[in-house]
The first five atom37 places (N, CA, C, CB, O) and aatype in JSON, in Angstrom:
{
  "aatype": [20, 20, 20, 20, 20, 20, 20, 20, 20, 20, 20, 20, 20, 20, 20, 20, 20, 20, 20, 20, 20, 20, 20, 20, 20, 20, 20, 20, 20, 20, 20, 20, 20, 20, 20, 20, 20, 20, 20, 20, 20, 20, 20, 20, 20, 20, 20, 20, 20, 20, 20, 20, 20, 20, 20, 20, 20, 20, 20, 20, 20, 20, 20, 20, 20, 20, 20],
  "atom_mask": [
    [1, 1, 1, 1, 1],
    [1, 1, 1, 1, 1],
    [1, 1, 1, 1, 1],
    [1, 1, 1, 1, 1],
    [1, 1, 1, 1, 1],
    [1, 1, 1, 1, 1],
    [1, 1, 1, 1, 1],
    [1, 1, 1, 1, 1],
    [1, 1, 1, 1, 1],
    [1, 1, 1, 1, 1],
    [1, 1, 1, 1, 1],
    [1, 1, 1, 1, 1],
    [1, 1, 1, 1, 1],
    [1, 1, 1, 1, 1],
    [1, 1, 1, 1, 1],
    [1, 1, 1, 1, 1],
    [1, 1, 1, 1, 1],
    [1, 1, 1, 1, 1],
    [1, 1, 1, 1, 1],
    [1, 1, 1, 1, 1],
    [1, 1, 1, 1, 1],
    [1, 1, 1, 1, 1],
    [1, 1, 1, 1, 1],
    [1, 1, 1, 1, 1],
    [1, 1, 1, 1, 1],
    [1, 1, 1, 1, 1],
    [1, 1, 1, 1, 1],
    [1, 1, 1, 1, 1],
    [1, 1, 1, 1, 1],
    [1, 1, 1, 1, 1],
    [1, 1, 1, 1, 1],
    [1, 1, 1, 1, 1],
    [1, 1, 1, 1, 1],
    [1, 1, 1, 1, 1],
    [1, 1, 1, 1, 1],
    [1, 1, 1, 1, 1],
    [1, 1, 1, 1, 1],
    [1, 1, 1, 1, 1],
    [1, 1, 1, 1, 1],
    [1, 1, 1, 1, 1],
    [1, 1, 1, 1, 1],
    [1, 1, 1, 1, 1],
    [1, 1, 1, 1, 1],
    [1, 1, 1, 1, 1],
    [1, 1, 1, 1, 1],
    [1, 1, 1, 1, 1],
    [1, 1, 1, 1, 1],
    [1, 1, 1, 1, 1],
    [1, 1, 1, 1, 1],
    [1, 1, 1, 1, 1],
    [1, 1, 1, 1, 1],
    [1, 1, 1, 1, 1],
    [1, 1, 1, 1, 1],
    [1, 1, 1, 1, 1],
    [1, 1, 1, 1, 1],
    [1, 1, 1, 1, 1],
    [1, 1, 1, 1, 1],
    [1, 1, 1, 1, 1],
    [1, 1, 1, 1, 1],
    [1, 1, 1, 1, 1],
    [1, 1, 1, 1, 1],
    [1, 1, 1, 1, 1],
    [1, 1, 1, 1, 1],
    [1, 1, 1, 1, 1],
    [1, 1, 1, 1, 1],
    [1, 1, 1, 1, 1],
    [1, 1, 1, 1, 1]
  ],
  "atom_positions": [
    [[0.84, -1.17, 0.0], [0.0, 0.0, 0.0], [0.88, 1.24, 0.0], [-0.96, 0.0, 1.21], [2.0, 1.34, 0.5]],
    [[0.02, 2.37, -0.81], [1.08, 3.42, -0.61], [1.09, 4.43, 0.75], [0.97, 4.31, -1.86], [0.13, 4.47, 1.53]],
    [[1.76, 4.88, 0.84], [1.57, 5.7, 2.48], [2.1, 7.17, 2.42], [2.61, 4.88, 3.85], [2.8, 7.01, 1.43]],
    [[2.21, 7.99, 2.63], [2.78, 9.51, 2.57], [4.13, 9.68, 3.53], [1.53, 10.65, 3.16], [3.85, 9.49, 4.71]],
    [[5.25, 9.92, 3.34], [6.5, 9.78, 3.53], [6.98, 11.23, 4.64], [7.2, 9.67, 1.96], [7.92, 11.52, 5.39]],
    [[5.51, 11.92, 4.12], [5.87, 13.28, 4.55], [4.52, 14.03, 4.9], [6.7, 14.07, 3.38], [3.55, 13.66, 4.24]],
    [[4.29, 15.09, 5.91], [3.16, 15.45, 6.37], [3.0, 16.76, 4.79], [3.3, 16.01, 8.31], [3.65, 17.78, 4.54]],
    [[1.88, 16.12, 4.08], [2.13, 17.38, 2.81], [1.18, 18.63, 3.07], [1.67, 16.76, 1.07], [0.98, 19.37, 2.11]],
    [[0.72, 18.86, 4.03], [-0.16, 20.04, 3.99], [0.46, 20.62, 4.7], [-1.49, 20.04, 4.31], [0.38, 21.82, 4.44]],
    [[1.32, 20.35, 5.83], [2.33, 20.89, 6.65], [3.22, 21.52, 5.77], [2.99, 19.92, 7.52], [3.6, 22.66, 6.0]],
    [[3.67, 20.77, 4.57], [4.78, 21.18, 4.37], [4.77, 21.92, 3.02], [5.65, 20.14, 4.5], [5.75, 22.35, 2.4]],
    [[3.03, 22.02, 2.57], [2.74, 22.85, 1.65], [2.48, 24.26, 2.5], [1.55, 22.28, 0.79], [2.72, 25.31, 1.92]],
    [[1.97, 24.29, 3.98], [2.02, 25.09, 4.87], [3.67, 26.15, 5.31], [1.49, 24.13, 5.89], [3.91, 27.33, 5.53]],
    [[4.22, 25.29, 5.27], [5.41, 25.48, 5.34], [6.01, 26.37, 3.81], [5.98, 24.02, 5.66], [6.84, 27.21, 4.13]],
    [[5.85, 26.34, 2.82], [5.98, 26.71, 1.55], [4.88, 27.91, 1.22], [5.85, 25.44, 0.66], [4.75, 28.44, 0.11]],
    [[4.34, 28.13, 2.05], [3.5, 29.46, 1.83], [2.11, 28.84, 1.36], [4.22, 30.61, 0.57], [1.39, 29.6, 0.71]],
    [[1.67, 27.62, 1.6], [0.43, 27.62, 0.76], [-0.41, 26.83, 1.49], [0.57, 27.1, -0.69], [-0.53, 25.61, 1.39]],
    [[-1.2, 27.84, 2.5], [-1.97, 26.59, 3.19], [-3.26, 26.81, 2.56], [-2.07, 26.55, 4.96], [-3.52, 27.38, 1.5]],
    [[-4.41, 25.93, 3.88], [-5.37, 25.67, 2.61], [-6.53, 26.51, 2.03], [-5.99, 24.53, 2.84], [-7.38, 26.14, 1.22]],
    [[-6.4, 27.72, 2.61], [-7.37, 28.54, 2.19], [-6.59, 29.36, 0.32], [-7.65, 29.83, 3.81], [-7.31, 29.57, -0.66]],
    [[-5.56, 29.53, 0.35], [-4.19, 29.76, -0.9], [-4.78, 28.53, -1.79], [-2.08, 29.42, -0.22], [-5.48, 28.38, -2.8]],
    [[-4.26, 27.92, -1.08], [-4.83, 26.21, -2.26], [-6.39, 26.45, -2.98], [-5.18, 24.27, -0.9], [-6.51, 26.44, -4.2]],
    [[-7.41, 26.65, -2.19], [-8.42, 26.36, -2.86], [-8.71, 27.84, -3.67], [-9.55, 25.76, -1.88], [-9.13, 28.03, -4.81]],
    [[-8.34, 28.73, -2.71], [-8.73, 30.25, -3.23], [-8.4, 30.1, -5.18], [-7.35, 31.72, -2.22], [-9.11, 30.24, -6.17]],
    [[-6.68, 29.69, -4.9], [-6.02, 29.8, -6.39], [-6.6, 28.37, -7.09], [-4.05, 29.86, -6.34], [-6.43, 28.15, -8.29]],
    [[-7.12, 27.68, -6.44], [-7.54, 26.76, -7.22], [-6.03, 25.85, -8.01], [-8.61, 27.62, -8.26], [-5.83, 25.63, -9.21]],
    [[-5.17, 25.48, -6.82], [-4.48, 24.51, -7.0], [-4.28, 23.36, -6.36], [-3.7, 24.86, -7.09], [-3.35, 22.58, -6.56]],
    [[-5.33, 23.21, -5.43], [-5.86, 21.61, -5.39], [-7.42, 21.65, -4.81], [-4.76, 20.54, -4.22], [-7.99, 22.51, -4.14]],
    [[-7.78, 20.63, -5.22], [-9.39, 20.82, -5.05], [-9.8, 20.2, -3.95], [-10.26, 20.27, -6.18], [-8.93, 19.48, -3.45]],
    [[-10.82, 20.22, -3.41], [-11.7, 20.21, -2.04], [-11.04, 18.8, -1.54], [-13.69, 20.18, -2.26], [-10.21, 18.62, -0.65]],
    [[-11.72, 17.79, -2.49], [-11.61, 16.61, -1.9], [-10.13, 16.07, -2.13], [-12.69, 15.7, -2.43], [-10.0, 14.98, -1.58]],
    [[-8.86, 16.54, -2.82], [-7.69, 16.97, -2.58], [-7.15, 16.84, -1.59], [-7.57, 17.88, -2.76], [-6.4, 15.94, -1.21]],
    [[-7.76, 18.43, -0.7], [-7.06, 18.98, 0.23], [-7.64, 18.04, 1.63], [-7.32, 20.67, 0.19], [-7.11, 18.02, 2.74]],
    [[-9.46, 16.94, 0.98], [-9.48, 16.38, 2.16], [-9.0, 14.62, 2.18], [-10.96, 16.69, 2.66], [-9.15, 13.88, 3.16]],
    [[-8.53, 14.29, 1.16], [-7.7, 13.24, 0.96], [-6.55, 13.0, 1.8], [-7.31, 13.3, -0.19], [-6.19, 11.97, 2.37]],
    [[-6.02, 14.22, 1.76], [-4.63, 14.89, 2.13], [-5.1, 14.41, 4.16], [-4.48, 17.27, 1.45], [-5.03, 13.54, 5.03]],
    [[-5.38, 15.24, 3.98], [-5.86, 15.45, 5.48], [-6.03, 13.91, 6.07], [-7.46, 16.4, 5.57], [-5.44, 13.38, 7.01]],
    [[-7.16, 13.33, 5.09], [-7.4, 12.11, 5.85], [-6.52, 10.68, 5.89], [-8.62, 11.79, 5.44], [-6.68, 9.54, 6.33]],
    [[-5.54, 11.4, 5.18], [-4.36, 10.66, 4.67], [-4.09, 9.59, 3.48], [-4.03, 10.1, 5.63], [-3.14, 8.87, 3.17]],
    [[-5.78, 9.92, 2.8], [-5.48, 9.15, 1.38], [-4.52, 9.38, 0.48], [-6.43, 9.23, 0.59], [-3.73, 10.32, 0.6]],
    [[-4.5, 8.53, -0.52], [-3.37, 9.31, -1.59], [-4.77, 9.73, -2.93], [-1.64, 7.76, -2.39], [-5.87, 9.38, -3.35]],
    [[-3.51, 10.87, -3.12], [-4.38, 11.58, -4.25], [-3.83, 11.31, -5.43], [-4.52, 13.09, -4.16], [-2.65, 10.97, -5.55]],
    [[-4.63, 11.43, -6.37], [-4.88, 11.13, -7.65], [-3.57, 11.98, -8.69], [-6.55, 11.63, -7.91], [-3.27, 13.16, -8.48]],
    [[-3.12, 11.43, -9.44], [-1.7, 11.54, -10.04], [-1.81, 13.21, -10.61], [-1.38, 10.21, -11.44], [-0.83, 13.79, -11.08]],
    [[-2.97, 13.72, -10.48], [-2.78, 15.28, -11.33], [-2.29, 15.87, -9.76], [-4.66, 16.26, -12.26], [-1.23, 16.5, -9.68]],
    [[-3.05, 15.65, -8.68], [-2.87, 16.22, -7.59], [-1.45, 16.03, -7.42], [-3.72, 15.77, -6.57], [-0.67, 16.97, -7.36]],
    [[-1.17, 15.04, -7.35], [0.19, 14.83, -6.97], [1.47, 15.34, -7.65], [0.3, 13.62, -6.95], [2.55, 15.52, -7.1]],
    [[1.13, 15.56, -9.07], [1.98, 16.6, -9.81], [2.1, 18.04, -9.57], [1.64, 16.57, -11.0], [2.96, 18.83, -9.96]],
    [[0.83, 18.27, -8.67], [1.09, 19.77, -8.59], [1.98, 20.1, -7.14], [-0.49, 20.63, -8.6], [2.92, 20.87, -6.93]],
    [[1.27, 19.18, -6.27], [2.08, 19.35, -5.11], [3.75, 19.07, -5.34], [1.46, 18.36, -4.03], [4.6, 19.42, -4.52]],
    [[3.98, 18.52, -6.32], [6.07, 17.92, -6.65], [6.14, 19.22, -7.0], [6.86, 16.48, -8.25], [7.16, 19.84, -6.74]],
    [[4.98, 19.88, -7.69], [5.36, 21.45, -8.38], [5.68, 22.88, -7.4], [3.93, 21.91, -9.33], [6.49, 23.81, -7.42]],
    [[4.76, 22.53, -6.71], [4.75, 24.1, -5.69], [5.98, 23.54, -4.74], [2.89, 24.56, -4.5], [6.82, 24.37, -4.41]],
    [[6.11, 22.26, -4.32], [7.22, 21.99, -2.67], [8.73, 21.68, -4.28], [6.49, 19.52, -0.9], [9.92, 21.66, -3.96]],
    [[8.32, 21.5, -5.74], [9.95, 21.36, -5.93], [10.53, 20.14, -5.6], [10.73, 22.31, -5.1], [11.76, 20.04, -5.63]],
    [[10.0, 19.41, -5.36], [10.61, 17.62, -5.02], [9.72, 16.6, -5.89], [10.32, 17.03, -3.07], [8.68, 16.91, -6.46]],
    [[10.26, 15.46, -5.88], [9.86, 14.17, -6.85], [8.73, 13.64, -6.21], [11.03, 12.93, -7.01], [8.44, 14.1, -5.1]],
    [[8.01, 12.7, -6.72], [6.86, 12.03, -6.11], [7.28, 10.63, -5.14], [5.87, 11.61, -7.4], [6.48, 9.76, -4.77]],
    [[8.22, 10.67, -4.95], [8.98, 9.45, -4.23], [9.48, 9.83, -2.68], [10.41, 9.03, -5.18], [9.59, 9.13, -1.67]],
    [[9.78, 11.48, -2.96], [9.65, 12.01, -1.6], [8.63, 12.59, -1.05], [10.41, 12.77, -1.4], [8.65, 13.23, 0.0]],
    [[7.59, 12.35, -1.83], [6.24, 11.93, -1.28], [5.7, 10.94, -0.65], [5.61, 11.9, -1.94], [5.71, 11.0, 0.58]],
    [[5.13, 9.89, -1.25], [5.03, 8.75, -1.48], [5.68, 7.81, -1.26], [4.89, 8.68, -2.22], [6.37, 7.69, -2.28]],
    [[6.06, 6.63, -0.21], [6.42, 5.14, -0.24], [5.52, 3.71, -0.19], [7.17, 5.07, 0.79], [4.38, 3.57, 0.25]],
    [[5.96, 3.19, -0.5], [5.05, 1.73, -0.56], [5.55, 1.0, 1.06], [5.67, 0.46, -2.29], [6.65, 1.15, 1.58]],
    [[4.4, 0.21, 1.63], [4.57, -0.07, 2.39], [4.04, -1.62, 2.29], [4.26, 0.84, 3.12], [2.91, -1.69, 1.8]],
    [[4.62, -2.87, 2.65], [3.78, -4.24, 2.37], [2.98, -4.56, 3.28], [4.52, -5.44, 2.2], [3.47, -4.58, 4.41]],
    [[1.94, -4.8, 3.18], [0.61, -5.34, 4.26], [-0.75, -4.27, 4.04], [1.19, -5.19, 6.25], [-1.78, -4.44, 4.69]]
  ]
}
């Protein structure tokens, strides 16, 4: 299963963009920002934008975990 490697709203928080920025500019969408939160993984457009604004790969996102 995949798992999040890194707290990303923190650290989109951290990068100037928390979540009222996010939805205002409309660079990640509702259920996005509540994926995030609830610790799902989001869907591969989402996830390109977040490598975009934090500047890192999707691997320092993202790890696989077995079970």
């Amino acid at each position: 299963m995949f798992i999040y490697k890194i707290d990303v709203l923190e650290e989109l928080k951290k990068a100037g963009y928390n979540t009222t920025r996010l939805r205002r500019e409309k660079l990640l969408t509702e259920s996005a920002i509540q994926d995030l939160r609830n610790g799902k993984i989001v869907g591969i457009i989402s996830l390109e934008k977040i490598c975009a604004l934090l500047e890192i790969q999707p691997g320092d996102i993202i790890g696989y975990k077995r079970g």
